[in-house]
N, C-alpha and C positions, 0 to 999 in steps of 0.2 A: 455489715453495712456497706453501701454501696454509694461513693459519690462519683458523677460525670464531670468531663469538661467537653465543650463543643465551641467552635467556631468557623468560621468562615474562612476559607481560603481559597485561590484562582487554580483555575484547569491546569496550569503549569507545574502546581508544585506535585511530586511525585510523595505522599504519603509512608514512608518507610516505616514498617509496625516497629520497632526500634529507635527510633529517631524523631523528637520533636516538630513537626512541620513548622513552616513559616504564619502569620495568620495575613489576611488580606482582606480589608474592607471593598468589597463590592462599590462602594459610592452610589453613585447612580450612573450608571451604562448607557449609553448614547449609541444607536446600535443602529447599522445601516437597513433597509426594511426586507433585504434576504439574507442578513449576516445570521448567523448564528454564535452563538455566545456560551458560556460554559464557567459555571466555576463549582467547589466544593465543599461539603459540611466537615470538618475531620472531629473524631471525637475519639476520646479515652476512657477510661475510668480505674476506680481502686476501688478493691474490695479484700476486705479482713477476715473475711466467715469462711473462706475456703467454699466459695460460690454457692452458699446456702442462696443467698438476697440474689433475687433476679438481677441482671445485668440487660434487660431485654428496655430498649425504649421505639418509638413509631415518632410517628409525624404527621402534622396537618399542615394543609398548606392552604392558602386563601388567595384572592386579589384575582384582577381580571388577567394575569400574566399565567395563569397558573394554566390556564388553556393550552397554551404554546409551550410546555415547561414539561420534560421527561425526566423519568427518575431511573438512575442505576448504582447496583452497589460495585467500587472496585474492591476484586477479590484480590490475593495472592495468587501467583505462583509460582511453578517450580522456577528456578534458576540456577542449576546446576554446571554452567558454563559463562560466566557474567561477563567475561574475555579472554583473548588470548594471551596468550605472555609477555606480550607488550603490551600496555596504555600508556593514558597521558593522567593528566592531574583532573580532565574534565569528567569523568564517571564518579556515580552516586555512588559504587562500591565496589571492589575489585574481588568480592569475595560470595561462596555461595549461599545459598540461604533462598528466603521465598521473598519476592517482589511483586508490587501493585502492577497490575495492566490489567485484566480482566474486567470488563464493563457487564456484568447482567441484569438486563431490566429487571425495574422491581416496582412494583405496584404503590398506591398511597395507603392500601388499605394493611402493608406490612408491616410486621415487626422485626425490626434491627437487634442486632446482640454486638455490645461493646464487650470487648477482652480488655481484662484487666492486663495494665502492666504495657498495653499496648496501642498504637494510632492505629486506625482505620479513616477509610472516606466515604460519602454518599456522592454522588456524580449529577450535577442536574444541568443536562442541556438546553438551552432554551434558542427557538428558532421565529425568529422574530419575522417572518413569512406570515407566522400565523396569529398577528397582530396586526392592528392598524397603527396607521402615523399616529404618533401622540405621547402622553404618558401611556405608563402600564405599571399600576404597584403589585408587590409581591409579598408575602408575609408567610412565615415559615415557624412555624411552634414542634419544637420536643418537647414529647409526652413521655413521662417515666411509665414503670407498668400498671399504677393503680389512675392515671392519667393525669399528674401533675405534672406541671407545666415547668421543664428543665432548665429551657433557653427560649430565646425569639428573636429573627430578623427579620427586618422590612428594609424594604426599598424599595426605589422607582426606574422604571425602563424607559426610556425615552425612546421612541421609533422615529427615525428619521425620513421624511419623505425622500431619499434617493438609496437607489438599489447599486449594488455589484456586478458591475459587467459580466456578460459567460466567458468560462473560462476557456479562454486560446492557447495555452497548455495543450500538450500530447502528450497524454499519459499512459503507458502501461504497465499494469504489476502482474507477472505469470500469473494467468489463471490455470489448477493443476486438476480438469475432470477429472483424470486419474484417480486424485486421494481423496474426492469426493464420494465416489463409487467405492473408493476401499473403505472409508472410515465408516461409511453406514452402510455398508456391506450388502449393497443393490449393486444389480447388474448394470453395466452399464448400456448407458440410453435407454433402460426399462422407462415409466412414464416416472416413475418414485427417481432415477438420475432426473429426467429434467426437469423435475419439481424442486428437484434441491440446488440444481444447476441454474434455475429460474432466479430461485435467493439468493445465491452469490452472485450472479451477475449484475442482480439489484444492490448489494452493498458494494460491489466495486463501485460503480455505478456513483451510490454515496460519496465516494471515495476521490472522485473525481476522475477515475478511470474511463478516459472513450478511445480506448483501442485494445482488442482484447484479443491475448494469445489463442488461435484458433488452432486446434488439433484434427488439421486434415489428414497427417498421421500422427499416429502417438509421437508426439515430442522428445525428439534426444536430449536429452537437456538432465544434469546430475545423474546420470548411469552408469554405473560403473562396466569397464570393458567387459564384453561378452551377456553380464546380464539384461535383464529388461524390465520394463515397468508394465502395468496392467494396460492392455491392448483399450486406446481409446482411437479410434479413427472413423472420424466422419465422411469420408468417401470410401463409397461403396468399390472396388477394384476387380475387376474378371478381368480373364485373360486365357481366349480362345482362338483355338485354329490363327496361331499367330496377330493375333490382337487384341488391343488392351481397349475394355470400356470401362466406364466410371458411373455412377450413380450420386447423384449431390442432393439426394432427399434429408437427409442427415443434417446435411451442413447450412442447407435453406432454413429447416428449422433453426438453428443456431443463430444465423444473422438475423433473421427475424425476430429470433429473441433479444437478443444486442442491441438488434434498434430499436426496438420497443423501451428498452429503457435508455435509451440516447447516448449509449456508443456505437459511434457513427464508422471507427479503424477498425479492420480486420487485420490481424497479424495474423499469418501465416506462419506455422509451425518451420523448424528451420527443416530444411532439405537434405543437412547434412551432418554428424555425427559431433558433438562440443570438442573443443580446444584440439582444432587438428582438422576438422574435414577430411577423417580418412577411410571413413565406413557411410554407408547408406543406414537411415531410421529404420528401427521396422514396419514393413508395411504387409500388411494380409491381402493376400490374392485369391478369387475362387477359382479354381480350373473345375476341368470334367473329373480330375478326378477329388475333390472336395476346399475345402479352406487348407491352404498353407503362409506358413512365412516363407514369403517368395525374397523378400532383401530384410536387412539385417547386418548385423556385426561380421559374418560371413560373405557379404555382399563388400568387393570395392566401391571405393566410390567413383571414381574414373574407370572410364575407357572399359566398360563392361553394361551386361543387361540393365542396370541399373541409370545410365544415361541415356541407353536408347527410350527407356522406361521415363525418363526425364521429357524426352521429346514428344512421346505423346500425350503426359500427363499436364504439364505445366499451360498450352495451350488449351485444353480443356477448360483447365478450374482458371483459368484471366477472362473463358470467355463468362462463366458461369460467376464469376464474383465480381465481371463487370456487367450483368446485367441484376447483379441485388443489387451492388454499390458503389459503384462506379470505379474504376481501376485506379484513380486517383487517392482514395481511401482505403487500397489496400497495401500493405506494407510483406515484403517478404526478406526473410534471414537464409545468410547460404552457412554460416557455422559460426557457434559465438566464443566470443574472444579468442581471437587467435594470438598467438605470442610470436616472437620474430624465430622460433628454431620450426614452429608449423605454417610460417607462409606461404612457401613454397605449396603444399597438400594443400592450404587454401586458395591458393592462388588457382590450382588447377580445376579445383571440384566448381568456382565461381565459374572459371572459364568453359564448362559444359553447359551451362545456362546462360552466361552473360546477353549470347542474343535475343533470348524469349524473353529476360526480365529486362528489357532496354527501358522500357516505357512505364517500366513500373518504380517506385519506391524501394530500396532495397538498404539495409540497417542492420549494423551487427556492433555487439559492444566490443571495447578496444581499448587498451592501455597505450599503444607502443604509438607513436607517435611517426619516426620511421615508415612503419608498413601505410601507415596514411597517407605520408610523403609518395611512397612509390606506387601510388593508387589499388593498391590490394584491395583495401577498405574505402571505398568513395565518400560513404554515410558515416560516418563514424559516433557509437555515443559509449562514449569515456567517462570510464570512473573517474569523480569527482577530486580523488588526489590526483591526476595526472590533467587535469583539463586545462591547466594555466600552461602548461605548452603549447598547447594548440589554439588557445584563445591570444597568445603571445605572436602565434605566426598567423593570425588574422585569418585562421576558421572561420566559417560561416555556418550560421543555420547549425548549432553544436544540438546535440541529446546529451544528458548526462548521467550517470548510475553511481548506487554505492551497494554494497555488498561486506559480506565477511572479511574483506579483506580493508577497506575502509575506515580503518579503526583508531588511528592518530590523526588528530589535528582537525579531519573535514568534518562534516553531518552525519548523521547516520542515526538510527533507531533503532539501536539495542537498549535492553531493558535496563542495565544498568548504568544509561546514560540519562541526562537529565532531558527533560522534555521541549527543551530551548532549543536542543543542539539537534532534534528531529525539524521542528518550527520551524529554525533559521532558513531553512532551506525555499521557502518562500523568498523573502528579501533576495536571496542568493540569486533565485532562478531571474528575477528582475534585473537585476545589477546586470547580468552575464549575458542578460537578452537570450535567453535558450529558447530553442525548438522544444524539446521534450526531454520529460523522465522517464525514465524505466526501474524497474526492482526486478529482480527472479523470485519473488516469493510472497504473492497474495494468501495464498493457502496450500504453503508445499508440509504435507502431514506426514514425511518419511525421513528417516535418516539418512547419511550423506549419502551420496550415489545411486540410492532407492534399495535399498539392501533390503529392507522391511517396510511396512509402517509406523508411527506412532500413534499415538495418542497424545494428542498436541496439549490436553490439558495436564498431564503430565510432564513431559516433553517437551520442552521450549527450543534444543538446541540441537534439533537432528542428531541425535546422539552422541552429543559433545563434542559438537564437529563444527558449529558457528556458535558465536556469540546468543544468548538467548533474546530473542525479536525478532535475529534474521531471517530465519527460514517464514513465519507466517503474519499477516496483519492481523484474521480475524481468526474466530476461535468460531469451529461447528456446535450448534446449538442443539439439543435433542429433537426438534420440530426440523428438522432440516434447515434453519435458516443461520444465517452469520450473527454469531455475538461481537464486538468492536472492541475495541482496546486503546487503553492510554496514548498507546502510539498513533493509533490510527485516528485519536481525536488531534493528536500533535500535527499530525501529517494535515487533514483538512484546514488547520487553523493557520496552515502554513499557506494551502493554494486561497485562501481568503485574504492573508495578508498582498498575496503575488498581484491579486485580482484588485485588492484593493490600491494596489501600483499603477495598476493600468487605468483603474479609475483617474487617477492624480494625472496618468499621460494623458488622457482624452481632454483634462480642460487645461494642464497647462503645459505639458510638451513632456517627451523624454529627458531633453537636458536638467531641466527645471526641476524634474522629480527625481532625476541622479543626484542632484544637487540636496536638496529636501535629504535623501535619503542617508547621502552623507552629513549633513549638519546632526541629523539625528543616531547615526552607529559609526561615522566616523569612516576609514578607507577601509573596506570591506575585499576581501578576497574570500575564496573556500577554506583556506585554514585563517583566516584575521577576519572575527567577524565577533558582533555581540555576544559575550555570555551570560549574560542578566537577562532577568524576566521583565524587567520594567523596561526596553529597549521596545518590545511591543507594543506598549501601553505608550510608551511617547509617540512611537509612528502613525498610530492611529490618531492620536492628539495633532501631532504634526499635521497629517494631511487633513483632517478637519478643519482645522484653523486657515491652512491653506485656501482650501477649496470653499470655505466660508457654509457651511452643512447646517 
């Protein structure tokens, strides 16, 4: 015999099949008219017969909200690397086993399977877009398998006639063509790449992504010395009787595609080899006598063919990327993160370009605070543990990043942290007044340094080389399109909270909503900052009540 338990609970709590969830009454939801909203069914069950009695139940769902209202189921999976050998006390677990993040769509007309012994969740987003001002009730029935009726919720949505500003955020998360073409194992740029290239740039897009790593040549970016990743480069490169032409049919497509779904930044692939600037990327050249790799990890980066190769090339693609998008929306990297013992080799490889990029935007991530001082790095965006140095010496205009190294005290979205500490990062980026975000890993599908590929469904942790989250947000679907994850609902709910700060600035000032924001979490830095889920739930209250909504 078989009995269930089912309830309600909010998009925050992470479902651990081991572990009791929290429960959380929905209430009724007061929702701005482009928020979206999010919370969960979690259910269990027992069963004695040694799984003879179906454990299989469905769902009906009714009310005029139901329009606006998508269903997924979160899966497990792998998490073979949950952290490194230090944490703090704020992860869900420090140990391996399988973990909720996988969101895949699931239709009304499915049937669910409870495990006994264990919690699972149903995921329903609701996007209040596609409602009008007003109420909206919603009614939710489990159906067992002969269709008796298990549980039942209802509620009401309230749609509020004011909207969320757009978002003024600069966001980038590595887009990786590369492990796009490897994992569905199409050629790259065949018309099946840009079909599948097409849907992730729509779920960045989702994501809040409008600046998008562009691979005019394959991207140095986690390669390990001497090897290489699968050749993605959007400009076409010949080089005859002594000169170089370029072909930008490639790369037109591309922004074109980008701007079609409204990322409006090009980033530009970096020019110069990670942590050091001391090799040129690979770049494919056609001569007379066929395709080769004309630069490479065999190629210096200074004071060789590969600068002169600079000076013809860089004028070229500024005049061609300021005539899709104007040179003020394009962003270029001369080599990322550099540490203070590779300055120096950064310093030189910037100084081969410094005059052609004068005018342009130019951005590399950065720890050291130092090389900032001595203008190595002008733009600097700094992991989020080291920011309060530079926010201390009265930076301006900061970017900020976290990554696998991340991993005490600040934000970050690894799997085995709770979904707050991905969130908070909204609230964060207001308080700090930031220019942009950046992550290295919207959809990085390889192991550390690109050794291989993965199989990201398998695979969460670059083969046990970051924390599992780090390397990817979404997960490739069999149709070519991006399936979403715990995190990455974390992460939106985060730039809505940010958005919804800026709302509070447009009517009643920045001071005002510093203030507001402190009354409600208190003095806030990137390691002091809420860890409670209801910390959200009052900021929204807060600024409602504020702004009289």
């Amino acid at each position: 015999m078989t009995s269930y338990e089912f309830f309600l609970t909010d998009s925050l709590e992470k479902v651990l099949p081991d572990r009791r969830p929290q429960a959380a009454d929905p209430g009724a939801p007061r929702l701005l008219k482009n928020q979206r909203w999010a919370f969960q069914l979690a259910y269990s069950c027992k069963n004695d017969d040694f799984g003879e009695t179906s454990t299989l139940f469905s769902l009906r769902c009714t009310g005029s909200a139901k329009a606006a209202l998508r269903l997924f189921r979160v899966e497990l999976v792998p998490c073979d690397y949950p952290c490194h050998g230090t944490w703090d006390e704020d992860y869900l677990t420090t140990r391996p086993g399988l973990l909720p993040d996988l969101l895949r769509p699931a239709g009304w007309e499915e049937t669910f399977k409870a495990v006994p012994a264990q919690w699972r969740s149903l995921w329903f987003s609701l996007d209040a877009a596609g409602l009008a001002p007003g109420p909206a009730d919603l009614r939710l029935e489990v159906l067992g398998p002969e269709g008796e009726k298990l549980a039942e919720f209802a509620f009401t949505v309230e749609v509020l006639d004011t909207a969320l500003p757009p978002q003024t955020l600069l966001q980038t998360q590595w887009f990786h063509a590369d492990c796009l073409a490897d994992y569905y194992h199409v050629p790259v740029f065949s018309e099946e790449h840009w079909r599948i290239l097409d849907n992730f740039m729509a779920s960045a897009a989702d994501h809040g992504v409008n600046m998008l790593l562009t691979p005019v040549f394959t991207p140095p970016l986690d390669t390990a010395r001497g090897g290489e990743r699968t050749t993605v480069q959007l400009v076409d490169v010949a080089f005859e009787n002594g000169r170089w032409s370029f072909g930008f049919d490639k790369l037109r497509r591309w922004v074109q595609m980008a701007l079609r779904h409204g990322i409006t930044e090009i980033e530009v692939a970096h020019l110069f080899t990670q942590w050091g600037a001391e090799f040129a990327p690979k770049v494919m050249v056609q001569t007379p006598g066929g395709l080769e790799k004309r630069f490479g990890w065999h190629t210096p980066a200074v004071g060789g063919e590969y600068t002169r190769f600079l000076r013809a090339f860089l004028p070229a693609l500024k005049a061609e990327l300021d005539g899709l998008v104007g040179l003020d929306h394009v962003w270029f990297h001369i080599s990322d993160e550099p540490h203070d013992h590779e300055k120096e080799t950064y310093a030189a490889a910037k100084a081969t370009v410094a005059d052609l990029l004068a005018d342009c935007h130019v951005i590399d991530a950065l720890s050291s605070y130092d090389i900032y001082r001595e203008g190595i790095v002008e733009k600097p965006v700094v992991c989020n543990d080291h920011i309060q140095t530079f926010v201390d010496h009265g930076v301006q205009h900061l970017w900020t990043y976290y990554c696998t190294v991340q991993a005490l005290a600040v934000p970050n979205r690894f799997m085995a942290m709770p979904s707050t500490r991905c969130r908070i990062m909204g609230p964060l980026l207001y308080q700090y007044d930031l220019e942009g975000f950046l992550h290295w890993g919207f959809n990085f599908y390889n192991v550390q340094r690109s050794v291989r590929p993965i199989d990201p469904f398998r695979v969460t942790d670059a083969g046990e080389a970051f924390p599992s989250g780090d390397a990817f947000l979404v997960y490739p679907a069999p149709d070519g399109t991006a399936w979403d994850s715990l995190r990455g609902e974390a992460h939106k709910a985060a730039l809505q909270d940010l958005r919804l700060l800026r709302l509070c600035e447009s009517r009643i000032g920045r001071p005002a909503t510093l203030e507001l924001l402190k009354d409600v979490g208190g003095e806030m830095t990137f390691t002091q900052y809420p860890r409670d889920k209801a910390f959200f739930t009052r900021l929204w209250q807060a600024v409602e009540e504020r702004l009289e909504l």
